[in-house]
C-alpha positions in Angstrom: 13.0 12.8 -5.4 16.2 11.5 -4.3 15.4 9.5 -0.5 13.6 6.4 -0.2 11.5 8.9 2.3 10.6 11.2 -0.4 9.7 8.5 -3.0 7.4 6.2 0.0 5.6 9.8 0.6 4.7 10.4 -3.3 3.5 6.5 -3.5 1.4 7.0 -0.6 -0.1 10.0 -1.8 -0.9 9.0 -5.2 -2.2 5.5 -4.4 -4.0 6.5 -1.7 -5.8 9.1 -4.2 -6.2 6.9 -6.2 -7.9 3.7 -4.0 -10.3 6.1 -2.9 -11.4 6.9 -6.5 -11.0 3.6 -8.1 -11.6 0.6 -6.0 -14.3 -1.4 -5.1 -15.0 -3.7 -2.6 -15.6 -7.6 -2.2 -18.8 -7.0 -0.9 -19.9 -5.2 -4.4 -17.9 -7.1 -6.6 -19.5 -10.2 -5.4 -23.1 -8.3 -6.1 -22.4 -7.7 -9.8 -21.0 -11.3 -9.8 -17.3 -10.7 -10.9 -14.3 -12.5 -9.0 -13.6 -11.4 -5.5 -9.8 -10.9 -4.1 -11.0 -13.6 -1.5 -11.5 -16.0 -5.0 -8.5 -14.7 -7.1 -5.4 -16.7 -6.9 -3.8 -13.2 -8.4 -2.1 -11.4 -6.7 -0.2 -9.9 -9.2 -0.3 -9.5 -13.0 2.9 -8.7 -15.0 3.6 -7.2 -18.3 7.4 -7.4 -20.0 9.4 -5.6 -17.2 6.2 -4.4 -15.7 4.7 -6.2 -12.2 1.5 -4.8 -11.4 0.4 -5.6 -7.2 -3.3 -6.0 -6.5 -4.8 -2.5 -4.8 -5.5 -4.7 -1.6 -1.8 -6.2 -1.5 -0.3 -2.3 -2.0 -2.8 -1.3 0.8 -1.7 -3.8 3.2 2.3 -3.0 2.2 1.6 0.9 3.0 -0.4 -0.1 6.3 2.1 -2.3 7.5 4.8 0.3 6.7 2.7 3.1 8.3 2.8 0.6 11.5 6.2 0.5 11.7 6.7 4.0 11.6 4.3 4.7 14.6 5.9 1.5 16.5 9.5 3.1 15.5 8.7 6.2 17.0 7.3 5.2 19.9 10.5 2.9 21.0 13.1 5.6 19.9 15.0 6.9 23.1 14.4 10.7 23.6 17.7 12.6 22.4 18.7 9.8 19.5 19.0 10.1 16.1 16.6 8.3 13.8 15.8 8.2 10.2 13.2 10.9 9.5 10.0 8.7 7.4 
């Protein structure tokens, strides 16, 4: 992988897979009485060199990301050149 492009598509792919195996919900969470996001101060938790992001603060980085895309195509002036995503 050498382009940012390339790199953003594998991290999509593999937390996306990966979300849709592994997490669980507020709702649930709060059912089985462990800490919600909504209640967690933590956002992140880091090891020596190592910061690891909460699933919903990754999710709403790769949403807001997939946003811009769709908002960068839609205002790019037919015949220019643009970064491919």
């Amino acid at each position: 992988m050498s382009s940012y492009s390339e790199k953003y598509k594998y991290i999509y792919k593999k937390f996306k897979e990966a979300h849709l195996k592994r997490a669980l919900g507020d709702e649930y969470l709060d059912s089985i009485g462990e800490t919600t996001r909504l209640h967690s101060p933590m956002l992140y938790e880091a090891e020596y060199g190592i910061l690891y992001l909460r699933d919903d603060a990754v999710l709403d980085l790769l949403n807001y990301i997939e946003e811009l895309k769709a908002n960068a195509t839609k205002t790019v002036p037919a015949g220019s050149r643009r970064q491919d995503f």
